[in-house]
N, C-alpha and C positions, 0 to 999 in steps of 0.2 A: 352204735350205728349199724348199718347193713352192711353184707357184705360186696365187697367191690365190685362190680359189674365189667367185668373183661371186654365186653362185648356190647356197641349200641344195637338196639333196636332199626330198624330200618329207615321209621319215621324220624328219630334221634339222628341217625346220622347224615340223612337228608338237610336236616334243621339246620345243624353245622355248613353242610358243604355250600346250602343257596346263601347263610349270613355271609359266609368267609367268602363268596365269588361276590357278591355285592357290594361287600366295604372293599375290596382291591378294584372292583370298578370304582366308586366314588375318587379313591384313590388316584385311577388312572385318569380319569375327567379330570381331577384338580389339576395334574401334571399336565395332562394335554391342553388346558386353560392356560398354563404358565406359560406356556410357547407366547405370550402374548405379554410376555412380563420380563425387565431388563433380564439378563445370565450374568450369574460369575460374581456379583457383589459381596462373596464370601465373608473375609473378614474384614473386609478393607485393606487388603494385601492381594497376590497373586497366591493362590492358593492352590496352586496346580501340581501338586507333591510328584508327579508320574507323567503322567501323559497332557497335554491340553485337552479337555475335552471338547466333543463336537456337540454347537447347543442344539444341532436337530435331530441329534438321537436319544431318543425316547430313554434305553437302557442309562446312555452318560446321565442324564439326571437324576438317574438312581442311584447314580456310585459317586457322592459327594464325602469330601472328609474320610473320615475311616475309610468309605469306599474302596477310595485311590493307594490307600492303603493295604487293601486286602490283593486287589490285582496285582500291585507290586510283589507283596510277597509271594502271591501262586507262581507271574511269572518269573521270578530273580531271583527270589530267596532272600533268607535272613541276610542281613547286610551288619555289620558293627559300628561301618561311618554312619552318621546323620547322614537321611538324606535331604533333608530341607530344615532349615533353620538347624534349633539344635535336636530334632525328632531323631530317633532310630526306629526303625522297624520291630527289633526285638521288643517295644512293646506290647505286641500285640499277639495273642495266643494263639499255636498252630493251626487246630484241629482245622478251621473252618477255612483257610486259605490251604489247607492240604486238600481239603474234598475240592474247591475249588480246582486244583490243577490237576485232582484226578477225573473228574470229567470234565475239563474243558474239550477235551476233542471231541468229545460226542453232544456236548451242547452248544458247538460253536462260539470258543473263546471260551477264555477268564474271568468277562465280565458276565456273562449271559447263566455259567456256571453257577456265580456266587448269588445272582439272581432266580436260580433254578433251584439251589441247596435251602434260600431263604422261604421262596413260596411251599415248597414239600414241606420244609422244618415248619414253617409256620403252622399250616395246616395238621401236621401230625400234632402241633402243639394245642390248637380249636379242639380237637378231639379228646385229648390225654385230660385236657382240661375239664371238660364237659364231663366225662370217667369220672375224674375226681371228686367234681363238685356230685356226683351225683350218688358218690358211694355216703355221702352223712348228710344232701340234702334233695330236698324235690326239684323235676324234672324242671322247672319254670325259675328254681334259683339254679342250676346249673347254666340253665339257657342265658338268663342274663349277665351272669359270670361270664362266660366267651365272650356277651356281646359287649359289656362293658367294657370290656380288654379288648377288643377287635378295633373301636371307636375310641380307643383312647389318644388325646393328641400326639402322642409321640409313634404310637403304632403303628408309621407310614416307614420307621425300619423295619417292621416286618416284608416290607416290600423291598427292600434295598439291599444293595452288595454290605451290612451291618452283619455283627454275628447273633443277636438276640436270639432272633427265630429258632435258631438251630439251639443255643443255649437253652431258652425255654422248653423246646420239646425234651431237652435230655431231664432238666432239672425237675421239669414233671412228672415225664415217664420214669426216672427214678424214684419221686415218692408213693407213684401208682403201684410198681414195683413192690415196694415196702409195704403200700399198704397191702398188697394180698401174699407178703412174706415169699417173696421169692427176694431175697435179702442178694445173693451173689450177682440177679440183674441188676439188682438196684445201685449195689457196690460199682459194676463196670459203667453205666449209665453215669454213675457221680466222676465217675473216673475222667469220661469221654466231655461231660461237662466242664470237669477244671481244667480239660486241656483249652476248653473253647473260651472261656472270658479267665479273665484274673479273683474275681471273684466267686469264681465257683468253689473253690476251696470251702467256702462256708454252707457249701452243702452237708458237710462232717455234720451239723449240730443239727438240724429239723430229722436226718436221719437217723441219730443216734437217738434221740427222742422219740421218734417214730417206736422202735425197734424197742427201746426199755417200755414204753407203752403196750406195744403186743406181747411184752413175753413178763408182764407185771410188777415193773417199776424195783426189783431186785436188784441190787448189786452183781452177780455175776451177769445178769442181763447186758446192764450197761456197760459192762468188761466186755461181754461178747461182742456188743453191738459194736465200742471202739476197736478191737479188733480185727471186725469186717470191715467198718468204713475209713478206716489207719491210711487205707489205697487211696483214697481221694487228696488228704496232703499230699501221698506219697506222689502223684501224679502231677501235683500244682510243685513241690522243690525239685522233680526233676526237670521243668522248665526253667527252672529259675538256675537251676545246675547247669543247663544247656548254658544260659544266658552270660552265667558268671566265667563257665569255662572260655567262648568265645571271645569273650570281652575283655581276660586275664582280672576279673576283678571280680572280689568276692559278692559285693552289696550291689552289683553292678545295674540290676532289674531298678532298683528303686533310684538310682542314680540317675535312668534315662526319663523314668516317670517325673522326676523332682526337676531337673533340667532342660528333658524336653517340650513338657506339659504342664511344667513349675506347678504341681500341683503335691501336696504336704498331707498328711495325716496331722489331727488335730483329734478335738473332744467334739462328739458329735452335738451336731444342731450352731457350732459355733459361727459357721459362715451364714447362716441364716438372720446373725445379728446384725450384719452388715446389711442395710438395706437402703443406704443414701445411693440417692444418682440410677436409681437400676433403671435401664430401658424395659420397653416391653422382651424382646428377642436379645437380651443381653449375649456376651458370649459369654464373658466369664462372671456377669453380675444382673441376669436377665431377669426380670420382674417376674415373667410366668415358673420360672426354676423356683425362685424363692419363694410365691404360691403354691405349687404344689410338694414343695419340702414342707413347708408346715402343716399344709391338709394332711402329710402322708403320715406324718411326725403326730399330730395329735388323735390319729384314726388310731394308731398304735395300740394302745390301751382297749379302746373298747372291742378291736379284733383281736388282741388276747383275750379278753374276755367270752367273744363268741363264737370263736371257732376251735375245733382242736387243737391237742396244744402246739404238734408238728410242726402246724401251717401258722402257727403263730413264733415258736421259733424260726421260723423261715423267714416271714415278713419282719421280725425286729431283724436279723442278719440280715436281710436285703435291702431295709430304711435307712440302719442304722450306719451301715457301711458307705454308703454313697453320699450321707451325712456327714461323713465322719472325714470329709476331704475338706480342704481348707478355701475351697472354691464353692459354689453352685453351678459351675460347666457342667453342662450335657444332663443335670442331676432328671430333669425330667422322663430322657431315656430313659436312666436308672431304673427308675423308681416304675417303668414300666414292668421290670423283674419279676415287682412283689404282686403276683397275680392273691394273693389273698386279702387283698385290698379288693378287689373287683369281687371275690366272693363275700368278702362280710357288705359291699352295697349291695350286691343281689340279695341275700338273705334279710334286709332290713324290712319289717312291716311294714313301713311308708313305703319305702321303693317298689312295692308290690301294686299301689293301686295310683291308674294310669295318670293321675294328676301330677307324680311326680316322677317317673319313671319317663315320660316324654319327654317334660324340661331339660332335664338333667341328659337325655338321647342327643337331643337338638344342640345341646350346647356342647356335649363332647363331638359330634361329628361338624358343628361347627369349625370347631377349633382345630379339628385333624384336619379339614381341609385345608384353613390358614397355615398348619402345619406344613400340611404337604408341598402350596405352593410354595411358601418361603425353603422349604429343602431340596426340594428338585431343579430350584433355580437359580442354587447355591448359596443360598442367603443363610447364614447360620441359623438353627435351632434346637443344636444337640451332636 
């Protein structure tokens, strides 16, 4: 392939910044439509983990679910009791509720912060992405790589007090990193990512692959490589070290996942056998999660097969892992992760000529829309 391109172009990064301000309009239209739509039907429970929110502000409808979660922690802090039902806060990874409470004073508030950290992460992520795709493919499969990912229905948390955005931009710009062997950005970047989701930890493997790839598939290579990226678990058990010290319990992390989320490890693809009774917008048995587990689940294959192997270890760890829960909740966010899913559609020959590249536009920004109304006006969708 060629070598990494550090740097867009002018007209390159024009490209990006008018797609990315357009789909967060579409975005914002849907939500400001939603004023027009009941509030609060969450799960069919009260679901107001924090504060009540006020339905006529524009930001509370961004900060639904995890949202109320993330303000919580910027302002309070880690907590050990449950704070609603049997949920603890310690589930949910520092990084992004720390930058949260370190500019809230200059972005006005907690919420408006976690809103400010998501649209820059986003955005730096449109960018890193487009890099990426463009260092092994042409300028027209990079471009539709972001756009496919921008308009994807769940990427209306890229808008929202969620931690994606900010995860994304790190987990890319670490294999950006790698790809042009700047190995120690790449190591702190994977670092900075497993403090942000629980699943970053599974950065260790597209990077360790990464890295035996540039330096020739050798055994001390791949000694090398795990000893640079060593820091990325080291960084995911030192939360979990936090977790278990506070809590006086050793297994204590998984104890709050299993109980407050009742959500299991299992063999992956096993909840997707389940498929009596699913609504469309299921919470924990939603007909669109179980569609898009199996699109992601059968894509598998043929994106190992045609992209690097990196990005193909990445997306089996990013399919496989949110597969690999004994539910289909939220899996559609998931699976927004695996941005190499959006590049093996952009690179397909068909997706190239416009007969079906517009179908397939119309119907993902369709369903981001429905998305977005049904999340910003509380109605579950991830």
């Amino acid at each position: 392939g060629m070598n990494a391109p550090l740097a867009l172009e002018r007209g390159e990064l024009q490209w990006v910044v008018q797609r990315y301000l357009l789909v967060k309009l579409v975005i914002l239209a849907a939500a400001v439509a939603g004023f027009w739509l009941p509030f609060g039907r969450g799960l069919a429970e009260e679901n107001f983990v924090y504060r009540e929110p006020d339905p006529v502000s524009l930001a509370d409808r961004f900060t639904p679910f995890d949202g109320q979660w993330y303000v919580q922690i910027a302002e309070a802090g880690y907590q050990v009791q449950p704070r609603y039902a049997d949920q603890s806060n310690l589930n949910f990874f520092p990084l992004y509720p720390a930058l949260m409470a370190v500019i809230s004073p200059i972005a006005g508030g907690t919420r408006n912060a976690g809103l400010a950290v998501s649209y820059l992460a986003g955005f730096a992520a449109a960018v890193l992405l487009y890099l990426l795709a463009r260092c092994d493919f042409p300028a027209l499969v990079a471009q539709r790589t972001v756009w496919y990912w921008l308009i994807f229905p769940t990427a209306v948390v890229l808008s929202a007090v969620y931690s994606e955005a900010l995860f994304l931009a790190l987990a890319i710009g670490a294999l950006l990193a790698g790809r042009s062997r700047r190995f120690g950005l790449a190591a702190l970047l994977g670092v900075l990512a497993a403090l942000t989701r629980s699943v970053g930890v599974f950065l260790f493997f597209p990077l360790v692959v990464q890295y035996a790839a540039a330096v020739g598939w050798r055994l001390p290579g791949w000694l090398r490589a795990m000893a640079i990226y060593l820091v990325i678990p080291a960084a995911t058990l030192a939360y979990l070290a936090y977790v278990a010290a506070v809590s006086g319990e050793l297994g204590a992390y998984r104890e709050i996942v299993a109980n407050g989320w009742k959500v299991r490890l299992t063999w992956p693809g096993a909840a997707l056998f389940d498929w009596s009774g699913r609504e469309l917008f299921g919470y924990r048995n939603g007909l669109l999660d179980w569609f898009f587990g199996v699109a992601f689940l059968l894509l598998l294959l043929p994106v190992s097969r045609r992209l690097p192997l990196p990005y193909a270890a990445y997306a089996l760890a990013f399919t496989l892992l949110p597969l690999s829960l004994d539910t289909t909740m939220s899996l559609t966010r998931y699976l927004l992760v695996s941005w190499p899913h959006f590049l093996f559609l952009a690179q397909l020959p068909l997706l190239r000529s416009s007969a079906w590249h517009w179908p397939l536009t119309a119907s993902l920004l369709g369903m981001l829309v429905s998305f977005t109304l049904r999340f910003t006006t509380w109605s579950w969708i991830g």
